[in-house]
N, CA, C and O atoms as a Tripos MOL2 file, in Angstrom:
@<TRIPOS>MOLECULE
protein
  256   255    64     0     0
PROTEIN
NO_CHARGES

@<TRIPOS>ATOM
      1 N          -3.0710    0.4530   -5.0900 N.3       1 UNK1
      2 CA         -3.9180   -0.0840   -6.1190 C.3       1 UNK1
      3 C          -4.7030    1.0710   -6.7110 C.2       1 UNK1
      4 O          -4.9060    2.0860   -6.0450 O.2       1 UNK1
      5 N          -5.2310    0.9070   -8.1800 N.am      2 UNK2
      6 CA         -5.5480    2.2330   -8.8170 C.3       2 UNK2
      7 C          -6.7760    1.4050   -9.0250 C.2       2 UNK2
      8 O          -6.8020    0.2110   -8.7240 O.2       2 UNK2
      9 N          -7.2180    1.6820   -9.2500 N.am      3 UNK3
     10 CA         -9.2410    0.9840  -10.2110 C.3       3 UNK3
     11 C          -9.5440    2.1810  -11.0780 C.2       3 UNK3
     12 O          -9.3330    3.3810  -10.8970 O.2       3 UNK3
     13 N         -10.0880    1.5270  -12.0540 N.am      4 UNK4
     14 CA        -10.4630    2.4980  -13.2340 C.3       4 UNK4
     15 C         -11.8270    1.6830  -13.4650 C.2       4 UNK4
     16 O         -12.0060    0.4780  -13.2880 O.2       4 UNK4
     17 N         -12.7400    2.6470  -13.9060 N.am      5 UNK5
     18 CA        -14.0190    1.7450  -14.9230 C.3       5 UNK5
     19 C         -14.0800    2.5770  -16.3140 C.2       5 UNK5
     20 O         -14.1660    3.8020  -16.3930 O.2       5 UNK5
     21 N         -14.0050    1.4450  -17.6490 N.am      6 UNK6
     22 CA        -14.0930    1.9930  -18.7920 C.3       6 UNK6
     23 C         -15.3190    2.2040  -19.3000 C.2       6 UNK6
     24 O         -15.9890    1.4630  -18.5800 O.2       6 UNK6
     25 N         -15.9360    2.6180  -19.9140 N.am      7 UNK7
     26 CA        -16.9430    3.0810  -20.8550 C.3       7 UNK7
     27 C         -16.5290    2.0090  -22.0330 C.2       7 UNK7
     28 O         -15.4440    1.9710  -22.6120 O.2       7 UNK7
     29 N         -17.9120    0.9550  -22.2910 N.am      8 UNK8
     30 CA        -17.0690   -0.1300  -23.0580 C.3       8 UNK8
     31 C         -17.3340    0.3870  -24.6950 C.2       8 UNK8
     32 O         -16.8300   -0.1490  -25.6820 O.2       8 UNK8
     33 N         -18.2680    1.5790  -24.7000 N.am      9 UNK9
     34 CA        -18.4320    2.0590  -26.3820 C.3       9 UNK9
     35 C         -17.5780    3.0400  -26.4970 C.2       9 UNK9
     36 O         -17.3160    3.3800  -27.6510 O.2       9 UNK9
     37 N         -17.0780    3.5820  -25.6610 N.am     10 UNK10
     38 CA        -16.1620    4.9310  -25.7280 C.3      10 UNK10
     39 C         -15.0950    4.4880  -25.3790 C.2      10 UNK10
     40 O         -14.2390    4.9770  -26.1160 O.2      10 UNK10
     41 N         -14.5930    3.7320  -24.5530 N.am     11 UNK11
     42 CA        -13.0180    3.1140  -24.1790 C.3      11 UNK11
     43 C         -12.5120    4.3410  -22.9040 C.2      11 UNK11
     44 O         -11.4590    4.2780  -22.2690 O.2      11 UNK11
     45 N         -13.1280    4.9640  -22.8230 N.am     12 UNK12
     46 CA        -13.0320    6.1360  -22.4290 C.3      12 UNK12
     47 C         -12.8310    5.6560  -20.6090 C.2      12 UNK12
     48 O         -13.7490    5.1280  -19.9810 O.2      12 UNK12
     49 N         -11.5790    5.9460  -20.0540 N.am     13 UNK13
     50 CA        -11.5760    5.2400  -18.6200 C.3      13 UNK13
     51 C         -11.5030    6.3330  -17.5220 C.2      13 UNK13
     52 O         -10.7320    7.2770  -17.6970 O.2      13 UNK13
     53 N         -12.3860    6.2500  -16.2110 N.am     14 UNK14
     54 CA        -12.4180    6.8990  -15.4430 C.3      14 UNK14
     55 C         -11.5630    6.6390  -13.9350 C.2      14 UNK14
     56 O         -12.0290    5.6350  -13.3950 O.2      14 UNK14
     57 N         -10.7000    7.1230  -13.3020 N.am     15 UNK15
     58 CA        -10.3820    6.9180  -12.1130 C.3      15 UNK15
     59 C         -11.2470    6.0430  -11.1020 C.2      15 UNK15
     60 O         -11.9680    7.0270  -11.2700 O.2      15 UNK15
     61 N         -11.6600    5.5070  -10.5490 N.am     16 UNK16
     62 CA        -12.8700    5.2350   -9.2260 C.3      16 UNK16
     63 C         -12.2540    5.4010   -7.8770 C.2      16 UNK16
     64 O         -12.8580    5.9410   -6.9490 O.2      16 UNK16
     65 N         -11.2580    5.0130   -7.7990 N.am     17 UNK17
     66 CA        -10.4690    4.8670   -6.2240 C.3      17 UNK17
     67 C          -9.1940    4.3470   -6.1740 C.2      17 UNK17
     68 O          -8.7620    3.5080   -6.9650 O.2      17 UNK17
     69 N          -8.6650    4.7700   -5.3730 N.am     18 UNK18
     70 CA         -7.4380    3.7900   -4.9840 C.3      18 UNK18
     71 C          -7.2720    3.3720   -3.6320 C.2      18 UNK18
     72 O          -7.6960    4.0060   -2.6660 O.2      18 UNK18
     73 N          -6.6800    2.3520   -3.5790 N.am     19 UNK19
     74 CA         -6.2820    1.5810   -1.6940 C.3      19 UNK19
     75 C          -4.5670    1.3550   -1.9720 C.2      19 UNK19
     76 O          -3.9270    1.3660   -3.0230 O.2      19 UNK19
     77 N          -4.1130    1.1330   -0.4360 N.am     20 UNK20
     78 CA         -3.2500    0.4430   -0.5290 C.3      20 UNK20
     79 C          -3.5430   -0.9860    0.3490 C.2      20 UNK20
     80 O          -4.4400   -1.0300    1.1910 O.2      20 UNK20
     81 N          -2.8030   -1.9700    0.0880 N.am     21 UNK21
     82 CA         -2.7680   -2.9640    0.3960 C.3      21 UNK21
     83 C          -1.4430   -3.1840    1.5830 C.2      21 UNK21
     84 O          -0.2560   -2.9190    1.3930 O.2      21 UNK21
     85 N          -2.0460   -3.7220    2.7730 N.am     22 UNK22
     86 CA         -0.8490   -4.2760    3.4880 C.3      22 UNK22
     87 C          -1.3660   -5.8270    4.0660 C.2      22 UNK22
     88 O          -2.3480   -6.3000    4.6380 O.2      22 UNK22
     89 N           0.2970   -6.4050    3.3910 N.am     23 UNK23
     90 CA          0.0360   -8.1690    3.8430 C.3      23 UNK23
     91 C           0.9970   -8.1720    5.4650 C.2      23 UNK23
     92 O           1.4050   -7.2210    6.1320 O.2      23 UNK23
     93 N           1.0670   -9.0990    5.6040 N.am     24 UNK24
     94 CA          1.2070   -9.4820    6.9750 C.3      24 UNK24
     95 C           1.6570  -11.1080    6.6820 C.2      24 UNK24
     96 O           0.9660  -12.1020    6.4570 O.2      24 UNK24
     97 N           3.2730  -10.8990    6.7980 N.am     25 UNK25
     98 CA          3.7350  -12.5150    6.7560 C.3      25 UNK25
     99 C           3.0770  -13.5390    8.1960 C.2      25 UNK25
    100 O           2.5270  -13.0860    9.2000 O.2      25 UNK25
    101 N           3.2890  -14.6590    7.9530 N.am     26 UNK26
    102 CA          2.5660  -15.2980    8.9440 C.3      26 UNK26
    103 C           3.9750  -16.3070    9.2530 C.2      26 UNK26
    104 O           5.0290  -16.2390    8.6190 O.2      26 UNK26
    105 N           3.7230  -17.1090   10.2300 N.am     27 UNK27
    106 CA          5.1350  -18.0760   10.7280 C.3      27 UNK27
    107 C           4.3430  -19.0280   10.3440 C.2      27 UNK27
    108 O           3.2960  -18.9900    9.6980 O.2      27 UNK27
    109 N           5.0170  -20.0140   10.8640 N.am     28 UNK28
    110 CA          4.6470  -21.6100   10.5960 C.3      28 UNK28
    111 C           3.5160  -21.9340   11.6880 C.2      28 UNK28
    112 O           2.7310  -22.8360   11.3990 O.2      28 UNK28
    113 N           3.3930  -21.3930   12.6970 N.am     29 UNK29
    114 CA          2.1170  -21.4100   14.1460 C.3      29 UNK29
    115 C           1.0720  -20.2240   13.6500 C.2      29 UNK29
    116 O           0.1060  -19.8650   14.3240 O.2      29 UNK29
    117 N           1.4790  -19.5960   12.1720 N.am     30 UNK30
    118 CA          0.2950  -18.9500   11.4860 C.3      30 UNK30
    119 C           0.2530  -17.3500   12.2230 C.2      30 UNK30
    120 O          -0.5290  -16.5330   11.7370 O.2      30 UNK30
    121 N           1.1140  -16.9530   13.3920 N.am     31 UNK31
    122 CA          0.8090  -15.5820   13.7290 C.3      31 UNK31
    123 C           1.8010  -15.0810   13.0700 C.2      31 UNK31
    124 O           2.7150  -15.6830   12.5060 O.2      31 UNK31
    125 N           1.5370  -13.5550   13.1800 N.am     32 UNK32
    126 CA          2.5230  -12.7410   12.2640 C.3      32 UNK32
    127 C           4.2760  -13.0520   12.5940 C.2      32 UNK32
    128 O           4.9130  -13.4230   13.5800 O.2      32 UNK32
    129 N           4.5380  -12.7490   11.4750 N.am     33 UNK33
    130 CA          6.2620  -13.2880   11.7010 C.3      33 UNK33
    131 C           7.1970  -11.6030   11.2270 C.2      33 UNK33
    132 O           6.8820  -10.9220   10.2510 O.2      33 UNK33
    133 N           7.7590  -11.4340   11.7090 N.am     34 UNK34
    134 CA          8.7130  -10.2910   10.7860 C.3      34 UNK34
    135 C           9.7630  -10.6040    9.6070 C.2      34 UNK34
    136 O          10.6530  -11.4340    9.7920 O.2      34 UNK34
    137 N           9.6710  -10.1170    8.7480 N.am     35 UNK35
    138 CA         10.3090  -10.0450    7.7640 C.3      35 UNK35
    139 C          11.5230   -9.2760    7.1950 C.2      35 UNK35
    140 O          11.6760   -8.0870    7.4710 O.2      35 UNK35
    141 N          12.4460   -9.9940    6.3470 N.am     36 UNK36
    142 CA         13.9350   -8.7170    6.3700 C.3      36 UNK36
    143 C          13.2890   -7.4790    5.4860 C.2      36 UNK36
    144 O          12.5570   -7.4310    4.4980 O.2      36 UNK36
    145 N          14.0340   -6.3390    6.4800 N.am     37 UNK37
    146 CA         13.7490   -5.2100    6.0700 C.3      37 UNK37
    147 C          13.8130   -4.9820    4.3390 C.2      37 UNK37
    148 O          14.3090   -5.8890    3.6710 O.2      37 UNK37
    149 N          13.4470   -4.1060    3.8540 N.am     38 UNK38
    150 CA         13.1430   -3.7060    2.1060 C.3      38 UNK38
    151 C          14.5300   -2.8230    2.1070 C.2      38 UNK38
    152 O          14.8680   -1.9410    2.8970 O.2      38 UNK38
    153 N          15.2420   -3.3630    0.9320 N.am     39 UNK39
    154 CA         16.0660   -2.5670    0.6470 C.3      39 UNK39
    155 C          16.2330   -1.4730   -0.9700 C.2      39 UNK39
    156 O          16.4680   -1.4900   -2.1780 O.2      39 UNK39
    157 N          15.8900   -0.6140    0.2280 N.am     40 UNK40
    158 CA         15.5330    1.1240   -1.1990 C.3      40 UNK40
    159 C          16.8560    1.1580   -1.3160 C.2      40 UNK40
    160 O          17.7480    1.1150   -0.4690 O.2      40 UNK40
    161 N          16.8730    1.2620   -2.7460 N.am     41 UNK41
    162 CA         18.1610    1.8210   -3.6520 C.3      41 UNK41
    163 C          17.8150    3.0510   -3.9140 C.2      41 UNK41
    164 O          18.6560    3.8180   -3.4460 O.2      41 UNK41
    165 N          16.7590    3.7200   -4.5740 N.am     42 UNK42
    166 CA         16.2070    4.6330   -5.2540 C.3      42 UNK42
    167 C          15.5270    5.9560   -4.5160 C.2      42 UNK42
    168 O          14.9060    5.7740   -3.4690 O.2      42 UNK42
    169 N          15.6400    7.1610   -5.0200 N.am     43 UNK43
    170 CA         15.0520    8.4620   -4.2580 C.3      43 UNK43
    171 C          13.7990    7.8230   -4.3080 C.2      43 UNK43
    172 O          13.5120    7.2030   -3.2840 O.2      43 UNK43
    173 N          13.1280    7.8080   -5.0520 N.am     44 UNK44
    174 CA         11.8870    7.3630   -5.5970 C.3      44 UNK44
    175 C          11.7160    6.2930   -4.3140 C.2      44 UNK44
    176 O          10.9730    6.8440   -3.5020 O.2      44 UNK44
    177 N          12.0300    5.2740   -3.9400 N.am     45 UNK45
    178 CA         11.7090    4.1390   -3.1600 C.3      45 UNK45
    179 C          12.0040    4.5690   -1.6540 C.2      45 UNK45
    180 O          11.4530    4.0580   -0.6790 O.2      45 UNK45
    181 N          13.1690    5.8130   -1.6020 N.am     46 UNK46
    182 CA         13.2010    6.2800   -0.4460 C.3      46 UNK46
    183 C          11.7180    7.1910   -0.1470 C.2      46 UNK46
    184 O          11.2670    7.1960    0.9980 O.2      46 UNK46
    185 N          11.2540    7.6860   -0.8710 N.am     47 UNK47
    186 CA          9.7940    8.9700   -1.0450 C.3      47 UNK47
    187 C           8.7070    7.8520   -0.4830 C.2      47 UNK47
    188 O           8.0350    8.2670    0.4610 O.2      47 UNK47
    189 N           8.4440    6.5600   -0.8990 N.am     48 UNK48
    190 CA          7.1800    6.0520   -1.3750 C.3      48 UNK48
    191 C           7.4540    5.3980    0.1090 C.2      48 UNK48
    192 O           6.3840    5.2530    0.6990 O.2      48 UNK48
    193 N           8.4880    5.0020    0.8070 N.am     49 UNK49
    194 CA          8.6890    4.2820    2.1560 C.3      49 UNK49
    195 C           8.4530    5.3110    2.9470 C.2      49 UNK49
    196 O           7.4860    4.9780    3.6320 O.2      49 UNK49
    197 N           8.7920    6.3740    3.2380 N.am     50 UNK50
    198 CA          8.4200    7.6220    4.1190 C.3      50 UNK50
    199 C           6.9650    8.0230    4.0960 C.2      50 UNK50
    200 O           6.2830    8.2820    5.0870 O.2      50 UNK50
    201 N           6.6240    8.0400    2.9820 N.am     51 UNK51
    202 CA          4.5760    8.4420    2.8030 C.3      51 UNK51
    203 C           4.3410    7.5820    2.8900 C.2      51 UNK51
    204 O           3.1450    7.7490    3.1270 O.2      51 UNK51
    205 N           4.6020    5.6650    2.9220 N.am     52 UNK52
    206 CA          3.6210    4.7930    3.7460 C.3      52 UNK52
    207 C           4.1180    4.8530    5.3530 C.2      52 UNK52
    208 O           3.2960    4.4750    6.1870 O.2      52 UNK52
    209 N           5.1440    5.2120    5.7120 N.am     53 UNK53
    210 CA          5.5210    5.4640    6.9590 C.3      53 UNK53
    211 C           4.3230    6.5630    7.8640 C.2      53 UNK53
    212 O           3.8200    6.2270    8.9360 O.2      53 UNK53
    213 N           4.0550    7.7860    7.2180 N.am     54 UNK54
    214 CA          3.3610    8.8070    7.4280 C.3      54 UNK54
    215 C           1.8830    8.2080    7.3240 C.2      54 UNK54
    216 O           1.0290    8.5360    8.1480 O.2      54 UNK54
    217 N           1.6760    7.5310    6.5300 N.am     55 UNK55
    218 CA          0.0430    6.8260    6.6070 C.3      55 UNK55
    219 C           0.0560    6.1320    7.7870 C.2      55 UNK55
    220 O          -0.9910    6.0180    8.4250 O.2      55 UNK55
    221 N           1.0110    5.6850    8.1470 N.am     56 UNK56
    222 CA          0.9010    4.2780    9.1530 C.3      56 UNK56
    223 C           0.3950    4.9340   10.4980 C.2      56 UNK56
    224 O          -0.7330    4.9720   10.9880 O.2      56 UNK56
    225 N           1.2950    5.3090   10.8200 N.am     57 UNK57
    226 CA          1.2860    6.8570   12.0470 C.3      57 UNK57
    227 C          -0.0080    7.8110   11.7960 C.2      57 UNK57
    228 O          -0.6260    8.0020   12.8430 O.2      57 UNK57
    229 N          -0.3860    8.2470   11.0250 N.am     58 UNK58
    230 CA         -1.9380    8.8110   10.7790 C.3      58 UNK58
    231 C          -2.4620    7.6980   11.0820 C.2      58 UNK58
    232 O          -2.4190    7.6490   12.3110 O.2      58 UNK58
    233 N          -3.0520    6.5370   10.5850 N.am     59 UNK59
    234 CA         -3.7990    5.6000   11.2180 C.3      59 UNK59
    235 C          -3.3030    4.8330   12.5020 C.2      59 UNK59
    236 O          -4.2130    4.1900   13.0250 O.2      59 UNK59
    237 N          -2.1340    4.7460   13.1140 N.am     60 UNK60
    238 CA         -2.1190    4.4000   14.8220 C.3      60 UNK60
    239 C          -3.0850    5.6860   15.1340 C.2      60 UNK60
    240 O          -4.2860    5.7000   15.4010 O.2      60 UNK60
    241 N          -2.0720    6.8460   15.0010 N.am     61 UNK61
    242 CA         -2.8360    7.9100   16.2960 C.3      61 UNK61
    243 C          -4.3060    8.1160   16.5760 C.2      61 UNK61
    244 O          -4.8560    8.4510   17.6250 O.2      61 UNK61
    245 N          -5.0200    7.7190   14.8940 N.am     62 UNK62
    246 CA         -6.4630    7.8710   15.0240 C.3      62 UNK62
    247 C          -7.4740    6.7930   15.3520 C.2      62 UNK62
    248 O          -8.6780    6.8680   15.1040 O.2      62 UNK62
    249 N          -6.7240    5.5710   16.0610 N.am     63 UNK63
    250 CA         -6.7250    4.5090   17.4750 C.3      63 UNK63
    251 C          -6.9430    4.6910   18.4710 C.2      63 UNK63
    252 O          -7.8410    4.2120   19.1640 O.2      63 UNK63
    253 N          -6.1680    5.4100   18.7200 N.am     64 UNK64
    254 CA         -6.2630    6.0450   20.1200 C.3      64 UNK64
    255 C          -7.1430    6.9390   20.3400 C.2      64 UNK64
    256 O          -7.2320    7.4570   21.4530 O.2      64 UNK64
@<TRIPOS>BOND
     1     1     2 1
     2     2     3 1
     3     3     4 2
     4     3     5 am
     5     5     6 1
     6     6     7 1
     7     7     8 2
     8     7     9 am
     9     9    10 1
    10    10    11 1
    11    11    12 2
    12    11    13 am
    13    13    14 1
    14    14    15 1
    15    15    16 2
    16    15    17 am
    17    17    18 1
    18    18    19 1
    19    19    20 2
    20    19    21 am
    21    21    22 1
    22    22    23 1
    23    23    24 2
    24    23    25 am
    25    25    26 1
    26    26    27 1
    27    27    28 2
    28    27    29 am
    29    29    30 1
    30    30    31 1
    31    31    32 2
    32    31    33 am
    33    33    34 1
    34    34    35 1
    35    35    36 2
    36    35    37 am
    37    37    38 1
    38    38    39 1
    39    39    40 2
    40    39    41 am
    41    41    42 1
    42    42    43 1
    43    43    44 2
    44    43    45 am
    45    45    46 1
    46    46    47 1
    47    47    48 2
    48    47    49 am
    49    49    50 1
    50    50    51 1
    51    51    52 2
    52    51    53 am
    53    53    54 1
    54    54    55 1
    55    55    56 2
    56    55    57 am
    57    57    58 1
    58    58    59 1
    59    59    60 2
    60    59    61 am
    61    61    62 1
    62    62    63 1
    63    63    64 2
    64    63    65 am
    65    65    66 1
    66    66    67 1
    67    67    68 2
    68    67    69 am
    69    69    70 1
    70    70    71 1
    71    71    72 2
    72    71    73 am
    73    73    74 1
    74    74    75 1
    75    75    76 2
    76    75    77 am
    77    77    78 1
    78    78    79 1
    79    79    80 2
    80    79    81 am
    81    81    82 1
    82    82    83 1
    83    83    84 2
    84    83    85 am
    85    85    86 1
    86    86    87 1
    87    87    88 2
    88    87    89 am
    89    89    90 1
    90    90    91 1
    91    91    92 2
    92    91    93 am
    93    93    94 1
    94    94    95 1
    95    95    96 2
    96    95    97 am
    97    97    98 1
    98    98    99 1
    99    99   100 2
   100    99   101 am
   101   101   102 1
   102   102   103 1
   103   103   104 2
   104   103   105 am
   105   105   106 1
   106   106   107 1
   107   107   108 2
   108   107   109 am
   109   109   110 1
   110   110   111 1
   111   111   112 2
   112   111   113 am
   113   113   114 1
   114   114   115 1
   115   115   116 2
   116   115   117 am
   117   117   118 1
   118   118   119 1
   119   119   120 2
   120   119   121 am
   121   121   122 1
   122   122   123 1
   123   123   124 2
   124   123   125 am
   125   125   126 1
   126   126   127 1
   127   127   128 2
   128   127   129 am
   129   129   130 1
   130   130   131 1
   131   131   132 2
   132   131   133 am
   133   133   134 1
   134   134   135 1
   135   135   136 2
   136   135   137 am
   137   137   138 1
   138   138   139 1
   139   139   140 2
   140   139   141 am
   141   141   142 1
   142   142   143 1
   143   143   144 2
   144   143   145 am
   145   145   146 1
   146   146   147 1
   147   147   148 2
   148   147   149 am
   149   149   150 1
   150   150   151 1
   151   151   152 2
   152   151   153 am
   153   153   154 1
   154   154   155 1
   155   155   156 2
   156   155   157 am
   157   157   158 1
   158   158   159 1
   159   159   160 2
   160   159   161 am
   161   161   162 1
   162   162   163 1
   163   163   164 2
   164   163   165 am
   165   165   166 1
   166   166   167 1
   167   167   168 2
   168   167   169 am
   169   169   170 1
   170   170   171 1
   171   171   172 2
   172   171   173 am
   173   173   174 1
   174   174   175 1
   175   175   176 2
   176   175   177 am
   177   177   178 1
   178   178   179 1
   179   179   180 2
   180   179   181 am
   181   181   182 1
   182   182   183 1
   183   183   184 2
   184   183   185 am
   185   185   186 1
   186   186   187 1
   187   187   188 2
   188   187   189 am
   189   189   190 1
   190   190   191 1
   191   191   192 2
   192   191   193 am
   193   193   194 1
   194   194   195 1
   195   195   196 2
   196   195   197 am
   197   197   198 1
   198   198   199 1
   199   199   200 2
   200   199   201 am
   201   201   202 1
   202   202   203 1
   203   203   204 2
   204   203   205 am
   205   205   206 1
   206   206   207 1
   207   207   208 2
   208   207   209 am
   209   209   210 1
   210   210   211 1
   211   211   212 2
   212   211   213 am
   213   213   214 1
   214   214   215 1
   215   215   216 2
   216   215   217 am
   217   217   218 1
   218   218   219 1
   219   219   220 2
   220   219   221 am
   221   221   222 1
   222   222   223 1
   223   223   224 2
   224   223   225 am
   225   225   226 1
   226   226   227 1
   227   227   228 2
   228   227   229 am
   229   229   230 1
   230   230   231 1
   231   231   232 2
   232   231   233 am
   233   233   234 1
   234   234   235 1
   235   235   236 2
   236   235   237 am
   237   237   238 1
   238   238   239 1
   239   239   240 2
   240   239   241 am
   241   241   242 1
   242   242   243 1
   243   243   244 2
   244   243   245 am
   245   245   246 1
   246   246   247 1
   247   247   248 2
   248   247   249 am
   249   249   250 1
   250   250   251 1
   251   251   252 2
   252   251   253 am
   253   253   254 1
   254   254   255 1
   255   255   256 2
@<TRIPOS>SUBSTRUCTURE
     1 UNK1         2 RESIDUE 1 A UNK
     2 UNK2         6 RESIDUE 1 A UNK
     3 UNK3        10 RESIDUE 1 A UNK
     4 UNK4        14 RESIDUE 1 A UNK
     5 UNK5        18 RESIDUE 1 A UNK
     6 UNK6        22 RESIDUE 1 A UNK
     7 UNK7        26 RESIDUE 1 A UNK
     8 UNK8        30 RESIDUE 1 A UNK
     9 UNK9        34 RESIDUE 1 A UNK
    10 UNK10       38 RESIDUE 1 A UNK
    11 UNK11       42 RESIDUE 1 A UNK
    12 UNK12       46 RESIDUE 1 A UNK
    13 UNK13       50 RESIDUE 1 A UNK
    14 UNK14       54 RESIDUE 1 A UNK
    15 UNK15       58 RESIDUE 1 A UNK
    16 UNK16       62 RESIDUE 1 A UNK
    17 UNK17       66 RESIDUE 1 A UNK
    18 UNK18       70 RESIDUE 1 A UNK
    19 UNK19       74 RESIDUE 1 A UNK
    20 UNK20       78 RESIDUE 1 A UNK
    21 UNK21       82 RESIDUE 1 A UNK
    22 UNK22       86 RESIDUE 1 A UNK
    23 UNK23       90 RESIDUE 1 A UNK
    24 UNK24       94 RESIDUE 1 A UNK
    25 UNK25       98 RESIDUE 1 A UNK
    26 UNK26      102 RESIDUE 1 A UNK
    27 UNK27      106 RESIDUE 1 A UNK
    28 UNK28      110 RESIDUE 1 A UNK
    29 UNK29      114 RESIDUE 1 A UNK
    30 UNK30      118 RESIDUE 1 A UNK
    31 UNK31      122 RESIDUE 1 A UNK
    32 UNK32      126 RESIDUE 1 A UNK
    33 UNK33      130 RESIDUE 1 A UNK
    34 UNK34      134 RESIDUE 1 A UNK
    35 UNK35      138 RESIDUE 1 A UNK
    36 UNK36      142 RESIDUE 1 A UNK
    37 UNK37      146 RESIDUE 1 A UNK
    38 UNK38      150 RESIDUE 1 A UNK
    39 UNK39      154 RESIDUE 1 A UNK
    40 UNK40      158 RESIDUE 1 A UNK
    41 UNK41      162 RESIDUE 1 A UNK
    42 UNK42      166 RESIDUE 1 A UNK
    43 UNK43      170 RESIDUE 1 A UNK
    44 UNK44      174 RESIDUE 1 A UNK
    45 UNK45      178 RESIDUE 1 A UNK
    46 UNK46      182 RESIDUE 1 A UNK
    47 UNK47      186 RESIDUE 1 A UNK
    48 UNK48      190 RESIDUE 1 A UNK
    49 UNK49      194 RESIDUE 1 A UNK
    50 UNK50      198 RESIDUE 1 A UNK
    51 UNK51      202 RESIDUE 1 A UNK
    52 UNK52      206 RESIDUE 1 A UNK
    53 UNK53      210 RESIDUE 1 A UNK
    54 UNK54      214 RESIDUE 1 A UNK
    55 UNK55      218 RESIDUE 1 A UNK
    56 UNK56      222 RESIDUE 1 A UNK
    57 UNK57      226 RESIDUE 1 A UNK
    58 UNK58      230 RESIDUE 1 A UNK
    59 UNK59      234 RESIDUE 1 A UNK
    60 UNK60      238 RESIDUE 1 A UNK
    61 UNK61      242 RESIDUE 1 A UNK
    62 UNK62      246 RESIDUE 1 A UNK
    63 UNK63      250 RESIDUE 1 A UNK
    64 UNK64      254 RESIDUE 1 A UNK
């Protein structure tokens, strides 16, 4: 997710932050359920699955 705030006399837009978002399917008894894997066609979709891979693993290890 990107966020911007505009300047509403200037139009003029600034960065503020970005997040990412992770959902979490749920089952029918409401706890997490797994889901079929994502299928990357694209270099691009192969890049963006490896650097949320690498975030994921930076935030386990800094759990422990």
């Amino acid at each position: 997710m990107h966020v911007e705030a505009e300047n509403i006399l200037t139009g003029e837009r600034t960065h503020t932050n970005s997040a990412y978002i992770v959902y979490v399917a749920l089952g029918d008894d409401t706890r997490p359920t797994e889901v079929p894997p994502l299928i990357l066609e694209t270099d691009e979709e192969w890049e963006r699955y490896e650097r949320a891979r690498q975030r994921q693993a930076e935030r386990l290890s800094q759990r422990r």
